[in-house]
VOMAR-463563 format. One record per residue (C-alpha): x, y, z. Coordinates in pm, whole numbers, plus 50000, padded with zeros to 5 digits. Example, Ala and Ser with C-alpha at 12.3 -4.5 7.8 and 13.67 -1.06 7.14 Angstrom:
REM VOMAR-463563
512304955050780
513674989450714
//
This chain:
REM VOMAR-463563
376952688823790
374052704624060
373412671624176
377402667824255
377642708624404
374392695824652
376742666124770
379422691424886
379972705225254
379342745125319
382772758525203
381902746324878
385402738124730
385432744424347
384432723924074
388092714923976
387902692524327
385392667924227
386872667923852
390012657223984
388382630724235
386472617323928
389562615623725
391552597824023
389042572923981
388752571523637
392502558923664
392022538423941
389472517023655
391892519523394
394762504123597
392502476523779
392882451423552
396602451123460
398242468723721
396112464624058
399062479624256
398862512724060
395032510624081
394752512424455
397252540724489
395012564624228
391252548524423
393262558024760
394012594524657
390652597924480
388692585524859
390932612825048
390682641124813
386712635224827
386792628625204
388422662725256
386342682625047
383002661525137
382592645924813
380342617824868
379962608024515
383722604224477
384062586324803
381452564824705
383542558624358
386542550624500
384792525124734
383502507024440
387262507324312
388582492724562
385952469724560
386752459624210
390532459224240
390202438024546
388862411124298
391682414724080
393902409524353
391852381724438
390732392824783
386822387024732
386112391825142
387832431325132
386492436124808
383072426124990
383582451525255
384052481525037
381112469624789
379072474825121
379992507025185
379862518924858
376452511024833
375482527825186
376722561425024
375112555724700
371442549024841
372032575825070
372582601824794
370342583824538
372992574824313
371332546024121
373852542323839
376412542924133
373732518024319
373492491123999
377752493424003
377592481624375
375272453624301
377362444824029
379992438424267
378572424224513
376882396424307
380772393724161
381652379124493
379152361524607
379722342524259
383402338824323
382192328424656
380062304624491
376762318624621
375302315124301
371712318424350
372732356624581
374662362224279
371802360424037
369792377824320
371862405724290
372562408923920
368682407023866
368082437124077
370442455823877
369162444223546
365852461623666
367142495723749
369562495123388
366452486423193
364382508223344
366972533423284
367992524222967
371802517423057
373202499722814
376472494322902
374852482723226
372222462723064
375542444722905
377112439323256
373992424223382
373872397223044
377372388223107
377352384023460
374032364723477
375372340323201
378682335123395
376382319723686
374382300223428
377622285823298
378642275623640
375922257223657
376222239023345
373022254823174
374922264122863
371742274722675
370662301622953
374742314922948
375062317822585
371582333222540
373012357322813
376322360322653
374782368922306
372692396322480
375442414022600
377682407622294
374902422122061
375162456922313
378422454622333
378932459821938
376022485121932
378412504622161
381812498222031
382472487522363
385612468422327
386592455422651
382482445022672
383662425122372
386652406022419
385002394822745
382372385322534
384032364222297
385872348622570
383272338922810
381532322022480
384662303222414
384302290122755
380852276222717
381522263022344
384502242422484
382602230922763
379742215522551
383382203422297
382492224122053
386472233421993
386012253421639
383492274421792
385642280922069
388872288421905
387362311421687
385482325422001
389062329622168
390802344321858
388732368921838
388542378622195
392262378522161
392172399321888
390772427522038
392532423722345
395802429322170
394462460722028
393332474022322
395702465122524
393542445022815
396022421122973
394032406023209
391922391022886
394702385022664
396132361322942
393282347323006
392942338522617
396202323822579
395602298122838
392172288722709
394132285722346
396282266122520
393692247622665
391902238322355
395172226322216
395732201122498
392312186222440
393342180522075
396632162322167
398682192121993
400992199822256
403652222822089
400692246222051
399422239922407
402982246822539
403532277322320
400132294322448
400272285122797
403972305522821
402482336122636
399432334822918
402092331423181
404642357623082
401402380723052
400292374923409
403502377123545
403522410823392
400072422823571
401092401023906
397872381223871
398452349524078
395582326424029
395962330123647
400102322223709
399012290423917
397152280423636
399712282023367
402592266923579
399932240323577
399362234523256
402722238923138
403842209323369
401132188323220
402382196022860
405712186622992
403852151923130
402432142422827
405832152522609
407752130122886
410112158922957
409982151423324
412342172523477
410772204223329
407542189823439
408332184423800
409572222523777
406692237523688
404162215023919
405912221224197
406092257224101
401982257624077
401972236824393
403632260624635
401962290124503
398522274624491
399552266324870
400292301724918
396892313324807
394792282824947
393772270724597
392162236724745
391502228024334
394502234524222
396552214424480
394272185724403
395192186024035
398802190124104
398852160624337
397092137524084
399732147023787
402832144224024
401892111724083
401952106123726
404782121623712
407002097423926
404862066723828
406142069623504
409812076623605
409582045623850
409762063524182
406872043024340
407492053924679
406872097324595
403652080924382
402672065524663
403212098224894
401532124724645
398742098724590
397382097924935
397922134024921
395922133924635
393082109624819
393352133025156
392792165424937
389622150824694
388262140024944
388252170725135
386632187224887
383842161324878
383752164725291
383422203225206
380632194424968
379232167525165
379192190025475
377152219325227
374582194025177
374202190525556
374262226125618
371242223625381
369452195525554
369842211025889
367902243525774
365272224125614
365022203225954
361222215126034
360162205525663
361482170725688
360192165725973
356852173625838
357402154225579
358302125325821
354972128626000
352892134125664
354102100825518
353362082125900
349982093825823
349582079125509
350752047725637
348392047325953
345472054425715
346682023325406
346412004525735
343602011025846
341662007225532
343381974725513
341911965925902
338581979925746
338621955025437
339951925425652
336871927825870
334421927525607
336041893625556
335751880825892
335131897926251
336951870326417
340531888326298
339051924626368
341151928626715
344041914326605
344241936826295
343801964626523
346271957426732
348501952026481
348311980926317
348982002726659
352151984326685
352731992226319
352152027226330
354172032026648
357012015526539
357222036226195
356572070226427
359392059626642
362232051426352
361112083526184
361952102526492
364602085226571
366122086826191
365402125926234
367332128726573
370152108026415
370292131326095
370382160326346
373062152426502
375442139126238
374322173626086
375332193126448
378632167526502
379902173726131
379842213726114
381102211526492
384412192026342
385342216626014
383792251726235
384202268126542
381312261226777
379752298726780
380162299126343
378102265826311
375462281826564
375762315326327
375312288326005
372472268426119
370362295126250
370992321725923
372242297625666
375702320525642
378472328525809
379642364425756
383492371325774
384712392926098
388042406126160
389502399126456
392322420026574
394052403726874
394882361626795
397512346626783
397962319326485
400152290626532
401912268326237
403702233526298
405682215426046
407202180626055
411042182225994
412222162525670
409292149525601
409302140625259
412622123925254
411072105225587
408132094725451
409892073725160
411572049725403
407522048725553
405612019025451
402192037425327
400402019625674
403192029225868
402862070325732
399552070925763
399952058126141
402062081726262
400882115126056
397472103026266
398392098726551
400342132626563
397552153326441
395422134326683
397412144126989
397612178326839
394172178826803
393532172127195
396342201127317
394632225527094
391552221127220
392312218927581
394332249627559
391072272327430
392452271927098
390632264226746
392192239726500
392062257126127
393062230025943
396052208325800
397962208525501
399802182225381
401862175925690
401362213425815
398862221326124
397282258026149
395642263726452
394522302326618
393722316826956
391422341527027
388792334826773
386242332526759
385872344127123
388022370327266
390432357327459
393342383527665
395602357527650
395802343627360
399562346527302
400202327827626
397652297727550
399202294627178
402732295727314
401862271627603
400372246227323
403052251627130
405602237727443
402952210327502
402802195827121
407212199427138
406742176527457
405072151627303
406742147526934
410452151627198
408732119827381
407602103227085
410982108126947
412212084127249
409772062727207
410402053126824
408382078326669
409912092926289
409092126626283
410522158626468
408972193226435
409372228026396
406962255126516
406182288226422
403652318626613
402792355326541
400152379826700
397772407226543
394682413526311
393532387826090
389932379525893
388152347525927
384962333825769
383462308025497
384022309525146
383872291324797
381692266724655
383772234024689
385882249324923
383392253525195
385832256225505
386582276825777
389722297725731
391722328425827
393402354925594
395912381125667
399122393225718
399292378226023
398542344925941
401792349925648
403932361325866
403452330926161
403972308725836
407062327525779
408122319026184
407642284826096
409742285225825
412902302825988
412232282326312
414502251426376
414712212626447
412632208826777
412212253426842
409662269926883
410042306126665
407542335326763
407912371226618
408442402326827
404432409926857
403852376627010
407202381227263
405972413427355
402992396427493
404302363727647
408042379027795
406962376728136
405232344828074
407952328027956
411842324527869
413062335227579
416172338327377
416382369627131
417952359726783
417802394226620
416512401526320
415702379926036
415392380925678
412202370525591
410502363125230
408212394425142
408772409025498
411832418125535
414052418725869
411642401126126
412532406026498
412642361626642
412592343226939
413132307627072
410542301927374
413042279227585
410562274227897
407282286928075
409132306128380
406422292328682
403562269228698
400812294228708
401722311328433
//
């Protein structure tokens, strides 16, 4: 209690001040899990109560709440952000409980993140301080966390060593939520290695005390690894009947990722139990919410069992569609692996080149002990063998150069094509990329009109033609009009100005690409071509950077970036459909007709505009 009266300001507000703060944030914990919603509005009135009275402690807490809500929620980059500034108040004020909870977090997401060897970076520092401490329950945290990142990795020895350490505290404590994690997290690992008894009765009892505690998030997470289980053993009434439980429960706590994953699984029960209408329900169901929250893994696996799905009911022509889907989304994920590996080669450049020049000496000197031994055996060959060897050892010096220039540039040319130019320089000098927020772009969405009901009248050569050469001529407006292509999905294109340079006008560029990409598809139209489009752009805030382990891609989050998906969406056959921000900024740029507000999903009435012309030349 001195060490919290120090941390005050000079008015000294009573004691009952930093008890409530500290039970603000006590409820903030106990509501991050099942309600996250709840949770932030408790951390939010714990950080201004402690702001106003100078609490540092408390501000420092509700930080670190935020921090771990944000996960909840799924946000790993803003959960990031106030891990970070947690842990500048808690060093400040020597805090090293409150330090070890930071680095807790922060190794949480670079794991999510799939920075796995930060991750164990971080979770080994705060081992240290809890042992030297004797924290326990943080001791515990550390075990669990560590063997998470082991289990990634596959090293199921290291994860369940790690997972028995913390269970072992866990009961020492009667900590039961340390438990049920526990249990679960084995369960994992056990079913990983097929070791299903072990990991049923691993789950039951994680479920078990779940239920009696109450902790949602771990009683969904149980069902659908019950579920799971049962799948693998072909029993699909009790796959079907777990997966349901795990989805009501998340729909109660509003936790998407685990909802993704049981609309998932459910349509895959359905699959397998040839119930095909209530499996195309609940696939498509995972596959525009998994599109919603960029789940790159998820789509993948959704893809691959719709095409299952109308393979076995006989429609050949929506196999053949979600199949190349399928192709074009695995095989982004390789890219995005491929593209790590790189990464990873162009920071080890200088070594390899070493290496390069190392193994040219070794040849030059086999050769010249060779030229040695050949003119013991006769003089008369002694210049030729020289020679020879010159010539050798040149030619080897100039392919290993020449193979290190070549691997330097497909290094340089393939981060150039997935990142922006100044975020590959940021890359290959540091080896990351650290997320900014930028708070004047503009984001553009396009969307082919009818597409799916197009494509099925599309040989697969003829789909694949024109879907190329779209993208292709959408690929050469963006970049002549200073904007940054984000990426495609499925027939969508996402591209942003005014990132990651500034740029003053990046409302008029988008909106100027925007009428040059309607040109073309109205000419290609004329010209034969099958697909017309709609177009969608909004301006304001928005956070970019690089995240995930498979998903290693450049991408952009925020409300803005929703919202210009929703002026797609409510946009029209050959229209172009910006939101009052963006007119704001373009109005004397261009011509535009005012539709009023519009109902828009999640936002409410949206002020819209059709752009119907740029009003001069030099605009």
């Amino acid at each position: 209690m001195q060490a919290e009266k120090k941390e005050l300001r000079n008015d000294n507000p009573s004691m009952n001040d930093t008890t409530e703060a500290n039970i603000l944030n006590k409820l903030a914990q106990s509501y991050s899990s099942n309600n996250p919603d709840k949770a932030m509005e408790y951390a939010n009135q714990c950080l201004s109560l402690s702001e106003q009275i100078g609490y540092k402690k408390g501000i420092s807490n509700a930080y670190n709440s935020m921090g771990n809500i944000n996960i909840y929620k799924g946000d790993n980059l803003l959960a990031l952000e106030f891990f970070k500034k947690s842990l500048t108040i808690r060093e400040e004020i020597a805090d090293k409980k409150g330090i070890v909870d930071s680095y807790i977090g922060i190794g949480t997401v670079n794991y999510n993140q799939g920075n796995y060897l930060e991750a164990l970076k971080n979770y080994f520092v705060s081992l240290k301080e809890v042992e030297e401490n004797g924290d326990k329950a943080g001791m515990a945290m550390c075990y669990n966390n560590m063997a998470l990142v082991y289990q990634h990795q596959g090293n199921y020895p290291e994860a369940l060593k790690n997972y028995s350490a913390s269970l072992k505290i866990c009961e020492e404590r009667g900590n039961k939520n340390g438990l049920a994690n526990s249990y679960n997290n084995i369960g994992i690992v056990y079913e990983n290695q097929g070791n299903y008894p072990e990991a049923l009765k691993s789950y039951f009892a994680s479920l078990k005390i779940s239920k009696e505690i109450g902790f949602k998030r771990t009683i969904g997470a149980c069902y659908t690894n019950l579920g799971s289980i049962y799948y693998k053993q072909g029993n699909y009434p009790e796959a079907m009947k777990y997966n349901l439980a795990g989805l009501k429960t998340f729909e109660e706590i509003g936790q998407k990722d685990g909802i993704t994953i049981c609309y998932t699984n459910i349509g895959e029960v359905y699959l397998k139990e040839k119930k095909f209408k209530e499996a195309s329900e609940y696939l498509n169901k995972g596959l525009l919410l998994s599109k919603e929250m960029g789940g790159l893994d998820n789509i993948v696996e959704i893809y691959n069992n719709l095409t299952k799905l109308d393979s076995a009911q006989g429609n050949f022509n929506k196999a053949l569609e979600h199949y190349k889907l399928f192709i074009a989304m695995r095989d982004s994920l390789n890219n995005n692996e491929n593209t790590k590996k790189t990464v990873a080669l162009q920071m080890n450049y200088e070594f390899n080149k070493k290496q390069a020049a190392d193994s040219i000496k070794s040849t030059e000197e086999k050769k010249v002990i060779k030229a040695e031994l050949k003119q013991e055996q006769t003089k008369s060959y002694a210049l030729y063998g020289g020679l020879a060897l010159m010539v050798l050892v040149a030619f080897v010096f100039f392919k290993q150069r020449n193979k290190i220039g070549i691997e330097k540039k497909r290094s340089d040319d393939l981060l150039l094509n997935i990142l922006p130019a100044e975020v590959a320089e940021e890359l290959k000098a540091t080896g990351a990329a650290e997320a900014k927020q930028f708070d004047n772009v503009s984001v553009l969405f396009t969307d082919f009109v009818g597409f799916t009901s197009i494509s099925e009248r599309l040989s697969p050569k003829e789909l694949v033609k024109e879907i190329h050469q779209c993208f292709t001529a959408f690929d050469e407006i963006i970049e002549r009009n200073g904007l940054e292509k984000i990426k495609t999905i499925g027939d969508a294109y996402l591209a942003v100005c005014g990132m990651p340079m500034e740029d003053k006008d990046h409302a008029k560029k988008a909106v100027k690409a925007a009428i040059e990409i309607m040109d073309f598809i109205n000419k290609r139209m004329v010209e034969g071509g099958k697909f017309n489009i709609r177009i969608g752009i909004n301006s304001g805030p928005l956070v970019a950077g690089i995240v995930g382990v498979k998903k290693f891609a450049y991408d952009i989050w925020g409300d803005t970036v929703n919202t210009a998906a929703r002026m797609e969406q409510h946009s029209q056959n050959g229209k172009i459909n910006i939101s009052g921000s963006t007119y704001e900024l373009v109005k004397n740029d261009f011509k535009c007709e005012q539709r009023g507000k519009i109902e828009a999903k999640n936002k409410g009435e949206v002020d819209m505009y059709f752009v119907s012309e740029q009003l001069s030349v030099n605009s």
